[in-house]
ZATOR-738510 format. One line per 2 residues: their letters; for each residue x negated, y, z of C-alpha. Coordinates in nm, 2 decimals, decimal comma, m for minus. Layout:
N
a = X Y Z  ...
# end
This chain:
606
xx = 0,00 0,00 0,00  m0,19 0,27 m0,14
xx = m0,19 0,64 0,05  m0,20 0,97 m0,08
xx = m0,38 1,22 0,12  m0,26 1,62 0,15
xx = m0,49 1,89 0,23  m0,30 2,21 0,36
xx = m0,38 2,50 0,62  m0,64 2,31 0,73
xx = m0,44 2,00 0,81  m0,52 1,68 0,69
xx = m0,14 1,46 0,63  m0,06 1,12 0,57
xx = 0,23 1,13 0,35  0,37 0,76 0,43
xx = 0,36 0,88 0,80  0,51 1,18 0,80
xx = 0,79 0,97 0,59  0,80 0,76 0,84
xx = 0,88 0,96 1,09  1,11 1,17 0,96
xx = 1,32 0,85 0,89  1,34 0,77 1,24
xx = 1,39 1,12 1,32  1,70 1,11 1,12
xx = 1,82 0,82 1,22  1,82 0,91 1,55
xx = 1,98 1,23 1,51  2,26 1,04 1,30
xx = 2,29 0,83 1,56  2,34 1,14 1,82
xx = 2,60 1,30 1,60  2,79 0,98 1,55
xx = 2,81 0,97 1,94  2,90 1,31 2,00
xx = 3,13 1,32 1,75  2,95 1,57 1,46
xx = 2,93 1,33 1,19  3,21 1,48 1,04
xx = 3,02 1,79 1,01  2,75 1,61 0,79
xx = 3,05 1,47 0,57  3,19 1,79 0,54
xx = 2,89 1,97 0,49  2,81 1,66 0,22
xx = 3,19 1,69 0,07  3,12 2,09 0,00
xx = 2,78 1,97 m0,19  2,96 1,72 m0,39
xx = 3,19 2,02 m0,49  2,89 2,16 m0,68
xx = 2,80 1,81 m0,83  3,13 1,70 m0,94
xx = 3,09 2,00 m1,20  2,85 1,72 m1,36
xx = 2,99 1,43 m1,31  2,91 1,28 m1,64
xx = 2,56 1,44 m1,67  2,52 1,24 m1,32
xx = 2,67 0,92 m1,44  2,48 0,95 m1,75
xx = 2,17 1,00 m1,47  2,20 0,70 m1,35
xx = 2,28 0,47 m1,57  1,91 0,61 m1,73
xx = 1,76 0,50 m1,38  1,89 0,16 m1,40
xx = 1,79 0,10 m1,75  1,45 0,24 m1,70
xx = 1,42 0,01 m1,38  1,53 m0,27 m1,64
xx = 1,27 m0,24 m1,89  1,02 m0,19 m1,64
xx = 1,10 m0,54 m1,53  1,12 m0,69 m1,84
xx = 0,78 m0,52 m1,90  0,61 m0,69 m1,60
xx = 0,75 m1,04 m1,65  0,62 m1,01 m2,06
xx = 0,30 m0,88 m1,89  0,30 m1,24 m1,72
xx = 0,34 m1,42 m2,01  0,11 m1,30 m2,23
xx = m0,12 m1,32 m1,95  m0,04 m1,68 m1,94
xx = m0,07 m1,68 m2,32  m0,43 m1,60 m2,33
xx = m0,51 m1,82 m2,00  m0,41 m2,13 m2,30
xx = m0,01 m2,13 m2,22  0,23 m2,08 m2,49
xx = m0,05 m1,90 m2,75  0,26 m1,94 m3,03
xx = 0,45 m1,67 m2,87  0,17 m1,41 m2,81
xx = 0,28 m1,16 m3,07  0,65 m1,14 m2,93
xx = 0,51 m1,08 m2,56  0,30 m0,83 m2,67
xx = 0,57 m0,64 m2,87  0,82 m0,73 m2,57
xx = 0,58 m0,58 m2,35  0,47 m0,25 m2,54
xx = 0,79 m0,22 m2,66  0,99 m0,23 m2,27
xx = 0,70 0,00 m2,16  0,78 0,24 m2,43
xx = 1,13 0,24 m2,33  1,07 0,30 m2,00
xx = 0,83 0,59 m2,00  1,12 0,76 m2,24
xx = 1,39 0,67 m2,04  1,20 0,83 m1,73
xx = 1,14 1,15 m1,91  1,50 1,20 m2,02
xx = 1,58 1,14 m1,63  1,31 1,38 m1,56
xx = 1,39 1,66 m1,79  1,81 1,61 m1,71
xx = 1,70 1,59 m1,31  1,53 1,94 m1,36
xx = 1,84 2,08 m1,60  2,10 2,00 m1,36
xx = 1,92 2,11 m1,03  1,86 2,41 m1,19
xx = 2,21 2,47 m1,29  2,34 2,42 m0,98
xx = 2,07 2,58 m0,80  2,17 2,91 m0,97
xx = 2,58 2,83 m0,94  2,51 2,79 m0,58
xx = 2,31 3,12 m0,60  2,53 3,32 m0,73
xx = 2,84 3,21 m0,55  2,70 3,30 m0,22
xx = 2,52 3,61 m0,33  2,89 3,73 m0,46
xx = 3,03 3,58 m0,08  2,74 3,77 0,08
xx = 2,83 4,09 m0,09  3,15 4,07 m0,02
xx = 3,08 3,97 0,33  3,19 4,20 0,66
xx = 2,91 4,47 0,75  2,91 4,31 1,13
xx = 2,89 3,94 1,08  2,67 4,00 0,83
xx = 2,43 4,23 1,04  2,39 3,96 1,32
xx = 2,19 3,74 1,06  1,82 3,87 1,06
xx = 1,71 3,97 0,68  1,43 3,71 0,70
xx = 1,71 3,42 0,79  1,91 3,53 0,55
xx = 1,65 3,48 0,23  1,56 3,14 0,37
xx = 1,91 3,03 0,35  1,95 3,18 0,02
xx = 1,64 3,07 m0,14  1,52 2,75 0,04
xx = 1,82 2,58 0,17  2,00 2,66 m0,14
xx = 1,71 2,49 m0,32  1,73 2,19 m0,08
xx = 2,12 2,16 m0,14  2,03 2,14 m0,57
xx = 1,76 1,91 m0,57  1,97 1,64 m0,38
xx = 2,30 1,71 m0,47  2,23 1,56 m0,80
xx = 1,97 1,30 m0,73  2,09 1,20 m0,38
xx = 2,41 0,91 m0,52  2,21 0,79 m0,83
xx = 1,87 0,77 m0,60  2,08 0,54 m0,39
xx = 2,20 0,37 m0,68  1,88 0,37 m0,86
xx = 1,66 0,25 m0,56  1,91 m0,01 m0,43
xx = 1,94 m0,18 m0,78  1,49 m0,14 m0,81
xx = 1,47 m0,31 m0,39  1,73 m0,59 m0,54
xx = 1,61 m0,71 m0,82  1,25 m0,72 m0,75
xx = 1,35 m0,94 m0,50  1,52 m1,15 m0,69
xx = 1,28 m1,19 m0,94  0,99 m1,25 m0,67
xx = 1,26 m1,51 m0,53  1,31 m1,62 m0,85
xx = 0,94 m1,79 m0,89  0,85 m1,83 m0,54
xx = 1,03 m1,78 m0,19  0,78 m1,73 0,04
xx = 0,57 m1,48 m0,18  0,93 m1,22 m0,19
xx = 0,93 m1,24 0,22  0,56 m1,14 0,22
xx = 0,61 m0,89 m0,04  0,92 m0,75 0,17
xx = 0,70 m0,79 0,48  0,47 m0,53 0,43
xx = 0,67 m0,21 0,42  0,88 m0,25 0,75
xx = 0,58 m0,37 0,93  0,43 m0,06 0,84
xx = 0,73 0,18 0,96  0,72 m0,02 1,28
xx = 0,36 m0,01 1,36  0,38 0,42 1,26
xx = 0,65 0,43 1,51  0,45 0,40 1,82
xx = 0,24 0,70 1,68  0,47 0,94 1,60
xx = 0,48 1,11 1,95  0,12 1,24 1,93
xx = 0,16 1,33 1,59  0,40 1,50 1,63
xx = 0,26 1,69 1,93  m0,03 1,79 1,74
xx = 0,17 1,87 1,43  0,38 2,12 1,70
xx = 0,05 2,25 1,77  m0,05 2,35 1,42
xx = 0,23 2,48 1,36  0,32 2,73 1,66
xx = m0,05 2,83 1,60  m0,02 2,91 1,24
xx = 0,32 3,13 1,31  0,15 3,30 1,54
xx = m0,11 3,40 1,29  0,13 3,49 1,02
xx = 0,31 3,70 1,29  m0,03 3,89 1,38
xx = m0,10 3,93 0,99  0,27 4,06 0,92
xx = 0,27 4,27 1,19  m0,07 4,44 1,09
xx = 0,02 4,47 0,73  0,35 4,66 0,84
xx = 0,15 4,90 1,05  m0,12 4,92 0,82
xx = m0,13 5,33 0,85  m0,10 5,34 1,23
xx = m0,40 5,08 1,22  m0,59 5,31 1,00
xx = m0,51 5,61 1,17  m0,65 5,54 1,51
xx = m0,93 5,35 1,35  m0,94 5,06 1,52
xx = m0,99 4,83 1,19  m1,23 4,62 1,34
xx = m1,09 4,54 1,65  m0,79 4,37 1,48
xx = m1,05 4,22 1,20  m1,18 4,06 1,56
xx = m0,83 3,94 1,66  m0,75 3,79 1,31
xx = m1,09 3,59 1,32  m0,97 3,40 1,68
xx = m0,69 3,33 1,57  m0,88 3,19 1,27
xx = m1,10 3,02 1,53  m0,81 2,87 1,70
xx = m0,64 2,72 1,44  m0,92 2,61 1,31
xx = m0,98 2,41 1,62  m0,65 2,27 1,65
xx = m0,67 2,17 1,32  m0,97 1,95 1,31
xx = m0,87 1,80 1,60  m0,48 1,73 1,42
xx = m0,71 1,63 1,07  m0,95 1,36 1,37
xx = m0,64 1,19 1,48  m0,45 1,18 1,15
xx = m0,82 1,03 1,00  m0,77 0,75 1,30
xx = m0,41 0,72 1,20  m0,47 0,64 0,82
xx = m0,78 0,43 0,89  m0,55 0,16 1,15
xx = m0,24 0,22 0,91  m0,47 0,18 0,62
xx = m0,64 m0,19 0,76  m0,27 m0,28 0,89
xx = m0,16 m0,26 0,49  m0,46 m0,41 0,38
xx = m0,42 m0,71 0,59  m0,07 m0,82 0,43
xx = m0,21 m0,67 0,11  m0,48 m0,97 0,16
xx = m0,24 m1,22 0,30  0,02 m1,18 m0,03
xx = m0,33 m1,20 m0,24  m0,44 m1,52 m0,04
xx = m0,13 m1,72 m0,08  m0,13 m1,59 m0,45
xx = m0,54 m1,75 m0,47  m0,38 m2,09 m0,29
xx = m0,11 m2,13 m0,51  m0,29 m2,05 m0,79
xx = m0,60 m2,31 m0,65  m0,30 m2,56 m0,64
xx = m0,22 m2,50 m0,99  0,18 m2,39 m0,85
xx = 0,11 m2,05 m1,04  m0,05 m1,95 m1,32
xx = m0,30 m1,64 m1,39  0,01 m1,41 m1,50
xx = 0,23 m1,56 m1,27  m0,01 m1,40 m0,98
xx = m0,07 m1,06 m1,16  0,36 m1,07 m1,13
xx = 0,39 m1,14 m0,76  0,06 m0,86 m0,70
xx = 0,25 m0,62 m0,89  0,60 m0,68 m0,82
xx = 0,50 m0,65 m0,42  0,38 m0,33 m0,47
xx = 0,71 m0,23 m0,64  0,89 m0,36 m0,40
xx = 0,73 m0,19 m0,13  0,76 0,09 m0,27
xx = 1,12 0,03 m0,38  1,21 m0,01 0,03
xx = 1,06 0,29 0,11  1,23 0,47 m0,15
xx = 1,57 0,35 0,01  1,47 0,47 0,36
xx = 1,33 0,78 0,20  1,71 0,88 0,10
xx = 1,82 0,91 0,50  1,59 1,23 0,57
xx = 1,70 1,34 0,22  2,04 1,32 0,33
xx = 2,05 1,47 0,64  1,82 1,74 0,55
xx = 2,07 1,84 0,26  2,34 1,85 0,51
xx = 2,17 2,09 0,75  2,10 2,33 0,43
xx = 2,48 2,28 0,30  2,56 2,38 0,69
xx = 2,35 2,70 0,72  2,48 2,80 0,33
xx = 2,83 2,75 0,47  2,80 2,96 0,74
xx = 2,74 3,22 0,52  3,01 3,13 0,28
xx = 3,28 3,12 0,58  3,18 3,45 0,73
xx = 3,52 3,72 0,72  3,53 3,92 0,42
xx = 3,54 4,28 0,38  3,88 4,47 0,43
xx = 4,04 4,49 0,04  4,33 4,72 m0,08
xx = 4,35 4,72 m0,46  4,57 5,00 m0,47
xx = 4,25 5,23 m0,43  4,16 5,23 m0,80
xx = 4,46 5,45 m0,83  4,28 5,70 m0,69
xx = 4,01 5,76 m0,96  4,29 5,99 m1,16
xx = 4,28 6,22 m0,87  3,87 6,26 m0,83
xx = 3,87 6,61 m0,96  4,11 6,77 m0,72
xx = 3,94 6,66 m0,40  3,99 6,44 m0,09
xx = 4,04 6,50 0,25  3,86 6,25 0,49
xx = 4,07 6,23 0,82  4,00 6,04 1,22
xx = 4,24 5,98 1,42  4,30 5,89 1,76
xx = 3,96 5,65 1,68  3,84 5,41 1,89
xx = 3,50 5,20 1,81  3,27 4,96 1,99
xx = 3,04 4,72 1,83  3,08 4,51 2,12
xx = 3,37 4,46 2,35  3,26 4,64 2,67
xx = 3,06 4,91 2,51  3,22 5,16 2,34
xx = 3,02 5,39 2,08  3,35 5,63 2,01
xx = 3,66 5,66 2,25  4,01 5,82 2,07
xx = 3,86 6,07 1,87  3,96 6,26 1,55
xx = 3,78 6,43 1,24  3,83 6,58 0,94
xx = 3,68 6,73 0,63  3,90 6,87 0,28
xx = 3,75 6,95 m0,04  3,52 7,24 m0,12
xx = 3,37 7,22 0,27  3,01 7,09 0,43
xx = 3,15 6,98 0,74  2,84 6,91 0,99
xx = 2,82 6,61 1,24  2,57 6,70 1,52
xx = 2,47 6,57 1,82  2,17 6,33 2,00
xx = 2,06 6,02 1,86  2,21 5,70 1,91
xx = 2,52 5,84 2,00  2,72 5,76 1,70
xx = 2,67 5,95 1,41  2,58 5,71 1,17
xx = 2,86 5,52 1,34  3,05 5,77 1,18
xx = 2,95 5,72 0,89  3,01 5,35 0,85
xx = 3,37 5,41 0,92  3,46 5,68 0,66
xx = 3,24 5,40 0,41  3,51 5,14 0,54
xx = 3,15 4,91 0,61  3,38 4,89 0,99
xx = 3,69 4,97 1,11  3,83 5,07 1,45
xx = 3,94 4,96 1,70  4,25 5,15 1,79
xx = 4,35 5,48 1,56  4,31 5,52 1,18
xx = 4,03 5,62 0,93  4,16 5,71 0,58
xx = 4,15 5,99 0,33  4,47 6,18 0,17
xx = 4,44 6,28 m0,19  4,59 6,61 m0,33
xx = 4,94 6,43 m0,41  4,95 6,31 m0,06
xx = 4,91 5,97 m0,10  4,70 5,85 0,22
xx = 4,45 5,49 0,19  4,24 5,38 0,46
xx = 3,89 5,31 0,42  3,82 4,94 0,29
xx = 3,57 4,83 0,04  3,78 4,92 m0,29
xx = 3,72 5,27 m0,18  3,37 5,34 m0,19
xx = 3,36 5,42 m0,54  3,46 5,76 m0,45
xx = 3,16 5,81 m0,19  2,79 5,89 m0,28
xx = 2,59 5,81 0,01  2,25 5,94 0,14
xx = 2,13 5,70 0,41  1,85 5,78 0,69
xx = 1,48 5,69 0,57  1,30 5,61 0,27
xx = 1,51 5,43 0,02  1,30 5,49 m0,31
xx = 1,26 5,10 m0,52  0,97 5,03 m0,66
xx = 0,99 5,16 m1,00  1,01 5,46 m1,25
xx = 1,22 5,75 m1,07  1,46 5,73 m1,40
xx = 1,51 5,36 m1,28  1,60 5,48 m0,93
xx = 1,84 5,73 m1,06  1,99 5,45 m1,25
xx = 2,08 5,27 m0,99  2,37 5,47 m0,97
xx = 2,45 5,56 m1,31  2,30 5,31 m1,55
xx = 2,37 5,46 m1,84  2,27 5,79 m1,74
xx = 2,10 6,00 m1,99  1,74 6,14 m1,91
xx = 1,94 6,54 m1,94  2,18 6,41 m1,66
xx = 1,85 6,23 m1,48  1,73 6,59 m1,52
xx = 2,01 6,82 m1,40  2,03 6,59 m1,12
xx = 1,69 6,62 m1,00  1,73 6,99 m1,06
xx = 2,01 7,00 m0,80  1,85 6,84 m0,56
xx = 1,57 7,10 m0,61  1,32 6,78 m0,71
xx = 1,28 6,88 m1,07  1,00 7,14 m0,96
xx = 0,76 6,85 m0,82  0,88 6,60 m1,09
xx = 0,82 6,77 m1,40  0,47 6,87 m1,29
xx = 0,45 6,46 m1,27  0,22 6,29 m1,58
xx = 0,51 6,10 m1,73  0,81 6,31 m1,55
xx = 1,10 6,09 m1,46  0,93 5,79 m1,59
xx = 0,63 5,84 m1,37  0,62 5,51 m1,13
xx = 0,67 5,49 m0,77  0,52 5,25 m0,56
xx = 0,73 5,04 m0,25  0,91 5,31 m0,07
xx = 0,83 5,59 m0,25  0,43 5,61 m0,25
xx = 0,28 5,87 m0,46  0,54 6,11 m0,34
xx = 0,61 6,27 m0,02  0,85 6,19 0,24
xx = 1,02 6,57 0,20  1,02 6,47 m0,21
xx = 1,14 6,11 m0,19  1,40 6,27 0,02
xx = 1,50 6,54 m0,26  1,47 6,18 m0,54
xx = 1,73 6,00 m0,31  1,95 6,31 m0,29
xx = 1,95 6,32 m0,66  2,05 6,00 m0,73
xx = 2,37 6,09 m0,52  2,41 6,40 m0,72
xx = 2,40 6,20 m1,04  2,70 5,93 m0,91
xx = 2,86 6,25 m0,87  3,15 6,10 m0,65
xx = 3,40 6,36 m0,47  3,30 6,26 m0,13
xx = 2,86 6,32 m0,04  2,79 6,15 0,27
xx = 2,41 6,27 0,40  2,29 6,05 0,67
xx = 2,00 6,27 0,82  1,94 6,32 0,43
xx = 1,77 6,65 0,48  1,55 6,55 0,81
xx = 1,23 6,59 0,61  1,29 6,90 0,38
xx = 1,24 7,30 0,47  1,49 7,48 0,59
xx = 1,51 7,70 0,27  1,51 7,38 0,04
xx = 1,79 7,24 0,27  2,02 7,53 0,24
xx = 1,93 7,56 m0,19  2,03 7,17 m0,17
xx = 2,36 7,22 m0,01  2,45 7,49 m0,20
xx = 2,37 7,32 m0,55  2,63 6,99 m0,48
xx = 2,90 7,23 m0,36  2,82 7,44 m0,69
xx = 2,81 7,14 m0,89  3,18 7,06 m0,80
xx = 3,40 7,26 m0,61  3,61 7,03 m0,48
xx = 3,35 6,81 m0,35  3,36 6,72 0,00
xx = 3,03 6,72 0,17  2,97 6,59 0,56
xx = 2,59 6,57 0,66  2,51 6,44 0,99
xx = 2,19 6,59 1,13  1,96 6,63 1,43
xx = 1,86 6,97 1,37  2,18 7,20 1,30
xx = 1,99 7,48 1,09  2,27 7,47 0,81
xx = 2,53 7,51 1,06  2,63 7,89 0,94
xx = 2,70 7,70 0,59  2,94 7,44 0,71
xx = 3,31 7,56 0,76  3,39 7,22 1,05
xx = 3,09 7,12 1,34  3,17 6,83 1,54
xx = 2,93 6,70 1,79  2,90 6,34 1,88
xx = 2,82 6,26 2,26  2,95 6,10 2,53
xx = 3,16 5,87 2,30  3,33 6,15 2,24
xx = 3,39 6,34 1,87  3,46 6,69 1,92
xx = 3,51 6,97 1,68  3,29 7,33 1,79
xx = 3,41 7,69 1,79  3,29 7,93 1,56
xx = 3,10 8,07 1,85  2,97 7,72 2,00
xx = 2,82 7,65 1,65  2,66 8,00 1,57
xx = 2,54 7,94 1,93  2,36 7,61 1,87
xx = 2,22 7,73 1,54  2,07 8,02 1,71
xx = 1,90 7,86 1,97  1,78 7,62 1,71
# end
């Protein structure tokens, strides 16, 4: 039984052991879900798989069927090999040309049959790889803002990406592998049975002797393995977390301190490594002279039969050959368990995603789009919020801002602003009260997804993409022209920087804006709101990094650009105040609308 060795991170692997294991691993968690009553889960979770694969039912039919017929031929293949080995040992030399054909021809077959297996495998996985994609990605969209926001980004990918590429590759090869392997284990059997009895328990001999010996050392392989790993997250956390601090690093110029801390932890793994890549040597060597033994049993009883004249020459080459194939026939039956349950665990994290609430709906909102030009007003009342249940962000509070106006949202942070925010988008909904805009004919909607096409929305930070700034701008517009690109930018007072740029609007940006400044990437993502040109401009701290002159030409430029435009800016520093005709100040989970005289206050102590 022949071993192939894997050289990653360090780590030295024994690919028969760590298949081992992971069959007994599953087996006993099978065996704990069938006692606490969760196997249904794994049906389920297999049922919703088979929902994708029963979208190729005949490509998988046709799948296997090409397994068992490739088995086939390589069968007849062997057994021809035997005769015309007996052929040339002085048996039968009148029917060499037809074993030779028999056996070229069976080969031929079978290396075809395999490719077409191969290349329909690889179609179909990818096929459903991408329907699964894109269904979820839809879902995901689609999905609430809160349930959604309790799944970390990084989780998130991994489901998407590698669970989803887990559930593809087995959801078409997991029933015709069974098929496929069970057929292969069965009639090698036979035919070993078929010449000689004892020689097909020897053959079958080898491979559970092997997964019992490698059972008794799975506990300090998998210790080590634990070790290796925990060591090498840490690591990629330390790296990670330098790389995203990479200017604070630079800045206090302490550069070669953490080039100290990355080599111990290079030291550390390394250590825990070689002593992982020792034992796993010690492993292969004892699992290694274990498979050798029966390897030299099946060959000895072969030499005694063959010393006996009970076999012939190509009778032994069968039984060497065929116990190989069955060997590895076996473990490609026990091979399927893992398989299976480690689909089922990917199927259960995708469905969590898929089964998350949707976003609030309410088709009637495209009626709206007629009314764009005259204005809407955006309107709180009596609003109550809390992300969780005994910690209110915003207790019975009301709001509102009509066309034409900048209404201003002051107040500390973390006290709900961009809480604010998120409910006139419709991304949450309140508690108690309402949260809806009224359109000039006095038809009233309240906020839900469908709605959003009437917002353009500045949120806080850098949100430049990598790319051209004409690409960014598209975003929002694809088929913007470079003029509207350009009136846009103008607006936003970014056109001065911009067209002193080498290539203008298709000079490229790097991740999050670099090559620009913060105030100027600010100005870009203002722009791009200006070029949606939606009725309703919602500036999340949009203006944080700009001059107080530059804010005040920005604000006047989108109420300019259309008049009924309704413009709400939430801000830390209230230096536009005297511009806004509404103030409300968030605090104390409390909205409240300012005099005249409280706002000109606040914007003079500013």
């Amino acid at each position: 039984m022949g071993y192939v060795v894997h050289w990653r991170q360090g780590e030295c692997m024994d690919q028969r052991t760590d298949e081992n294991r992971a069959f007994f691993n599953s087996l006993h968690t099978l065996h704990q879900r069938w006692q606490d009553g969760s196997f249904h889960e794994i049906l389920e979770d297999w049922r919703w798989i088979f929902g994708y694969t029963k979208r190729y039912k005949l490509a998988v039919l046709f799948y296997t069927l090409l397994g068992i017929v490739s088995t086939t031929f390589g069968l007849v293949a062997s057994v021809a090999s035997k005769y015309a080995i007996d052929i040339i040992t002085g048996y039968q030399t009148s029917k060499l040309g037809l074993m030779i054909a028999v056996m070229l021809g069976s080969a031929a077959f079978s290396l075809l049959f395999s490719s077409l297996i191969s290349r329909l495998s690889t179609k179909i996985s990818l096929d459903i790889n991408n329907d699964i994609q894109a269904d979820i990605f839809d879902q995901i969209m689609d999905v609430d803002w809160k349930a959604i926001n309790a799944y970390r980004s990084g989780d998130l990918l991994n489901r998407f990406n590698s669970d989803v590429s887990t559930v593809s590759k087995n959801a078409i090869s997991w029933l015709p592998s069974i098929v496929i392997a069970l057929y292969n284990f069965v009639v090698t059997f036979a035919l070993i049975w078929h010449y000689n009895k004892v020689m097909s328990l020897l053959a079958f001999a080898s491979a559970p002797i092997m997964l019992l010996m490698s059972k008794y050392l799975m506990r300090k392989q998998r210790e080590y393995a634990r070790k290796v790993k925990e060591t090498g997250s840490e690591m990629m956390a330390f790296e990670v977390d330098t790389f995203t601090n990479f200017d604070t690093i630079k800045s206090f110029g302490v550069m070669k301190a953490y080039g100290r801390k990355l080599r111990d932890w290079q030291k550390k793994l390394k250590s825990i490594s070689l002593d992982y890549n020792l034992f796993t040597i010690q492993t292969n060597i004892f699992m290694s002279v274990l498979g050798l033994l029966v390897q030299y049993a099946a060959f000895g009883y072969c030499l005694y039969l063959l010393w006996g004249h009970q076999i012939t020459y190509g009778t032994m080459t069968l039984f060497l050959e065929q116990r190989s194939r069955l060997s590895a026939a076996f473990n490609n039956v026990v091979g399927i368990i893992p398989s299976f349950l480690n689909s089922s665990v990917s199927a259960h994290r995708i469905r969590e995603l898929i089964e998350l609430p949707r976003e609030k709906h309410i088709p009637e909102s495209k009626e709206l789009a007629a009314l764009a030009d005259q204005g809407f007003e955006l309107r709180m009342e009596d609003m109550s919020f809390a992300y969780q249940e005994d910690k209110p962000v915003i207790v019975d509070s009301a709001f509102r801002a009509s066309p034409g106006e900048i209404v201003a949202i002051v107040g500390p942070s973390g006290e709900g602003k961009t809480t604010m925010i998120r409910l006139l988008l419709g991304l949450i909904h309140p508690e108690e009260g309402r949260v809806f805009l009224r359109a000039a004919d006095g038809m009233e909607l309240d906020m839900n997804a469908d709605s959003r096409f009437l917002f353009s929305y500045v949120p806080q930070g850098n949100t430049i993409l990598s790319g051209t700034i004409a690409e960014n701008m598209r975003l929002v517009k694809e088929d913007a022209t470079d003029e509207e690109i350009i009136e846009a930018l103008k607006i936003a007072c970014a056109w001065d920087f911009v067209s002193k740029l080498p290539e203008t609007i298709d000079s490229r940006l790097g991740e999050r804006g670099r090559g620009v400044s913060e105030g100027q990437a600010q100005r870009i993502a203002i722009a791009r709101a200006v070029l949606r040109d939606a009725p309703i401009l919602l500036l999340d701290e949009a203006t944080s990094a700009l001059d107080v002159a530059t804010e005040r030409q920005v604000l006047r430029n989108i109420i300019q650009q259309r008049p009924n435009k309704t413009c709400i800016v939430t801000t830390h520093r209230p230096t536009v105040l005297n511009m806004c005709q509404r103030v409300y100040r968030v605090m104390d989970t409390r909205v409240t609308e300012l005099s005249e005289e409280e706002s000109s206050r606040m914007a003079m102590d500013f």
